[in-house]
N, C-alpha and C positions, 0 to 999 in steps of 0.2 A: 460611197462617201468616205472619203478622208476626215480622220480624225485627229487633232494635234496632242497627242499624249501630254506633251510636256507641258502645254499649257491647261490642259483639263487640270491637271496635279497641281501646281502651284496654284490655278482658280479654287479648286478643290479646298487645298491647306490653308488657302488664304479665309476663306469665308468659312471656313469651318472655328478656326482660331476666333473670328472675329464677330460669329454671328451665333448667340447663343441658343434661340431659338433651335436653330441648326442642329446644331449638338445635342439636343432634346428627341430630335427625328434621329438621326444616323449614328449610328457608335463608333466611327472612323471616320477620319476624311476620306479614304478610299472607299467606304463607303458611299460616301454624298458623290466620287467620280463616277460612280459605276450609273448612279442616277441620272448625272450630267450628261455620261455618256446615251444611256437611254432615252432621256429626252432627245438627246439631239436624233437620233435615229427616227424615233417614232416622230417629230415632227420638223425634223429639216428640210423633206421633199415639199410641206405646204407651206410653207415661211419662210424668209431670210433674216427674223430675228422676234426673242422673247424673253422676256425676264420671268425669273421665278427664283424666291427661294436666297435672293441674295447676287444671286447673279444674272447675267445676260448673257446669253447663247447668241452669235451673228453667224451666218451662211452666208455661204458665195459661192459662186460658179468658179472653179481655175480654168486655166488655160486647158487642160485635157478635158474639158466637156462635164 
């Protein structure tokens, strides 16, 4: 799985600033990425998409399989 850093981060800063809940669970946005990034692991092979938490995760197939 490919990961898009750059956009986990800015999803990350974004709804963290924005969602206070948020901020009550994680003490960083870097924080709440490492979660992001977690989820996406643990469920991107049975899915190609879910929301949680303020955000939504999408998968896809690329070109290299």
């Amino acid at each position: 799985m490919k990961i898009d850093v750059f956009d986990f981060e800015n999803t990350a800063r974004a709804v963290y600033i924005m969602n206070t809940s948020i901020r009550e669970q994680y003490d960083s946005w870097e924080d709440l990425k490492s979660f992001m990034v977690m989820m996406a692991c643990q469920y991107g092979y049975k899915t190609n998409s879910f929301s949680t938490g303020g955000f939504q995760l999408t998968f896809f197939k690329g070109y290299d399989g």
